[in-house]
N, C-alpha and C positions, 0 to 999 in steps of 0.2 A: 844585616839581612841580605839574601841572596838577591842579584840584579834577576835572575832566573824565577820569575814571581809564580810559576807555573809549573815548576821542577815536576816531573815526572805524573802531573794530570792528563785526563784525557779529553777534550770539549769538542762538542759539537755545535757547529755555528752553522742554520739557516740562512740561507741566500747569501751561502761565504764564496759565490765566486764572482761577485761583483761589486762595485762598492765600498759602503760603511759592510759588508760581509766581508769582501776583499781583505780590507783593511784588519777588520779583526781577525782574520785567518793568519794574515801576517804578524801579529801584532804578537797572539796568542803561541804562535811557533817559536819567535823571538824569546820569548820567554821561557821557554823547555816542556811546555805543554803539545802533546799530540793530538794535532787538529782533524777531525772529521770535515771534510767542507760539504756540507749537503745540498744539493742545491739541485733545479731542474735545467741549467743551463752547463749541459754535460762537457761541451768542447769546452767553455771557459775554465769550467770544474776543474777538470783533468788535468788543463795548463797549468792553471796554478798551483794543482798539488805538485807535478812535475818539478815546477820550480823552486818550489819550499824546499823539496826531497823526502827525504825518511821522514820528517817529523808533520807529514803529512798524508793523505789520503783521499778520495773522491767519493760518495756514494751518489749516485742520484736517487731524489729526495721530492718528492711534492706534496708540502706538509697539510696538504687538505684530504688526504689518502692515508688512512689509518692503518690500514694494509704494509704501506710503506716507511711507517715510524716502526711498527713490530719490527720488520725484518732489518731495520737500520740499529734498532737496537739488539736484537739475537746475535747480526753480525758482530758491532762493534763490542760487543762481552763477550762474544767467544774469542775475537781474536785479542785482546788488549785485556779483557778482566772485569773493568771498571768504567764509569765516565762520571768524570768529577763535577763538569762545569755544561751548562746548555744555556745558546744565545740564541733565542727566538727571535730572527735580524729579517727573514726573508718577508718581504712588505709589499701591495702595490698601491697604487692610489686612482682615487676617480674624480674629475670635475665636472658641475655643473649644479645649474637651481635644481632645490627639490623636488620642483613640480616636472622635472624633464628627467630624473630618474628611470633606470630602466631594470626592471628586475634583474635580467641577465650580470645587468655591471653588479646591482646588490648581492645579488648570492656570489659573483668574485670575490668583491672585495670581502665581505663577509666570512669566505672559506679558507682565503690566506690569513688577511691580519687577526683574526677571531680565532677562529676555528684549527690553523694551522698550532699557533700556542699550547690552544687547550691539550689537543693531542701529543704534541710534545714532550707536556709537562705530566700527561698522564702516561707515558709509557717510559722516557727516561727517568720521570720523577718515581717511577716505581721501581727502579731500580736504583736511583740513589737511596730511596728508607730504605734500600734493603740494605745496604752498605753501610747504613748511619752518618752520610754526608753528600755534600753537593751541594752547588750553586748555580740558580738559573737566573739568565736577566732577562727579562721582556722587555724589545724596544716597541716603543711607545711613542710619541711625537709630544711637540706645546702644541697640536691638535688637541690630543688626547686634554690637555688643561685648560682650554678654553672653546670656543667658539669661534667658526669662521666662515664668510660668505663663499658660497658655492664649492665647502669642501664638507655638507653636512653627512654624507656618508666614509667618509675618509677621517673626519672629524668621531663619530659614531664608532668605528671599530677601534679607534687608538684610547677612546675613554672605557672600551668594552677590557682593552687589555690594561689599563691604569688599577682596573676594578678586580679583575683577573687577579692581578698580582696578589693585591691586599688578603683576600680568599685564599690565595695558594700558601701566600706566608703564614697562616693561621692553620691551613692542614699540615704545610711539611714541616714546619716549623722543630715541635717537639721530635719528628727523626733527623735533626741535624742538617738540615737541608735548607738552605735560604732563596730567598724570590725577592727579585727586585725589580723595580724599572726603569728605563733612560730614557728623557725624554729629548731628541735632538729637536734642533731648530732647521734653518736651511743650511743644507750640506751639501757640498761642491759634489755630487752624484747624479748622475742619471734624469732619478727622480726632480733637481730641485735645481737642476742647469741644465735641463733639455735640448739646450742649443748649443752647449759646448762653452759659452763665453770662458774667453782666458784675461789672466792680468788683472787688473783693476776693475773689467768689468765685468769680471763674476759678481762684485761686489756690487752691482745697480740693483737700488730698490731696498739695502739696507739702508739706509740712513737712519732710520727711527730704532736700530738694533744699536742698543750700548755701544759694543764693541765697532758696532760699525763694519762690520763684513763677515761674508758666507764663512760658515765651516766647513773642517778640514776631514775627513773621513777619519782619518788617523784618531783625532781629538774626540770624538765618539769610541771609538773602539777602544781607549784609554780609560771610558768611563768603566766601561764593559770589565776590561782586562783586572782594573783595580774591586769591582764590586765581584769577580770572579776567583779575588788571592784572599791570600788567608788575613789580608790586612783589616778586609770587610768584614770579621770574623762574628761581629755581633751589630750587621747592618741585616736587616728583613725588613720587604713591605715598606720600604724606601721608594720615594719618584727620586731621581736626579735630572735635574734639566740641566740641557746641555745644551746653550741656546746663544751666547752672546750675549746674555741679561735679556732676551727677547720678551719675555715673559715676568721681569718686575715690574714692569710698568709701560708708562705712556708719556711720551715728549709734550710738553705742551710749548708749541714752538716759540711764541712772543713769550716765554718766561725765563729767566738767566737760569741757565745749566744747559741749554739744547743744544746739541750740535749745531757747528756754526753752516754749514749745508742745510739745517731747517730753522735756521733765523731767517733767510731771504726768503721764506714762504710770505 
């Protein structure tokens, strides 16, 4: 099999100019696939297609603007023909109790992690059945699979998109077209190292995570890459957690198996 997992596709990645988007823009070029980077963050956008070169491209992109997915995808079919693969990556998050909620923050996050998807998959995915192929991944979060204090609305769109999925692999399904989803855990981004920490103390506050330390943006964008080749070839309406084990379980620290950082608990 070719190392080129991508030979001659075309993908477009949401919120690929920073990040686990960064990362799959790179990932997915590496591989021989011509990347779209859509994103509303034009300077970074631009940079990084710069630096990919030819087997990249920039549109700006704000996928809560339906407006702006037609004309990304009229573009990208007239110029290239086809788009094989769509990674719904571009995300934001919001904290706080539910009773301190404020509409404004609800209809953001709402219109990106929700909303942004749905449109998406409705105007690229209407161009994959026409082709009789494609593959689109939803990321998704181990929000999206459990519950968690003061992320109930961040929590809310990532199960909105787990559910997404399931639905879309059952409409696109029979035109050859598959929907999956990723769920990451904490990922060395923006999002989920606010502060920058480097070295070993990126890793503060995993201890209860199997693996024992943050993710790597790259290690996401690998889930992506592989549920986006022809390898995945009869994978639909799949979660993958991509988590460090975050999400099989729970330490119980006085019991033999616990990391020995939650033995001195």
């Amino acid at each position: 099999m070719s190392d080129l997992r991508l030979a001659g596709k075309v993908a477009v990645i949401t919120g690929g100019a920073r990040g686990m988007g960064e990362a799959t823009s790179r990932l997915f070029a590496q591989h021989g696939a011509h990347v779209v980077i859509a994103d509303i963050l034009e300077e970074d956008g631009r940079a990084l297609a710069k630096e990919i070169g030819s087997a990249a491209e920039f549109i700006r992109l704000n996928v809560a603007e339906e407006g702006d997915w037609a004309a990304l995808v009229d573009g990208v079919m007239t110029r290239h023909g086809r788009i094989d693969a769509l990674v719904n990556n571009a995300g934001v998050i919001a904290f706080g109790p539910i009773e301190a909620l404020q509409s404004a923050d609800i209809d953001r996050v709402l219109a990106v992690n929700v909303k942004g998807p749905m449109l998406g998959l409705k105007h690229v995915g209407g161009a994959m059945k026409a082709a009789g192929r494609g593959a689109v991944v939803n990321i998704s979060s181990i929000d999206g699979l459990r519950g968690v204090n003061a992320l109930s609305l961040y929590s809310a769109s990532k199960w909105a998109v787990r559910g997404f999925t399931k639905s879309a692999a059952l409409e696109f399904g029979p035109h050859g077209v598959r929907v999956n989803s990723v769920h990451p855990g904490g990922v060395d981004t923006v999002m989920s190292n606010p502060l920058g920490a480097q070295g070993d103390a990126r890793n503060s506050g995993y201890e209860r995570v199997p693996l024992q330390r943050i993710g790597e943006p790259q290690e996401i964008a690998a889930a992506s890459l592989f549920l986006c080749s022809d390898e995945a070839s009869y994978i639909s309406g799949a979660e993958l957690a991509v988590d460090g084990g975050w999400t099989a379980g729970y330490y119980h620290h006085y019991l033999p198996g616990a990391p020995a950082s939650l033995q001195a608990i």
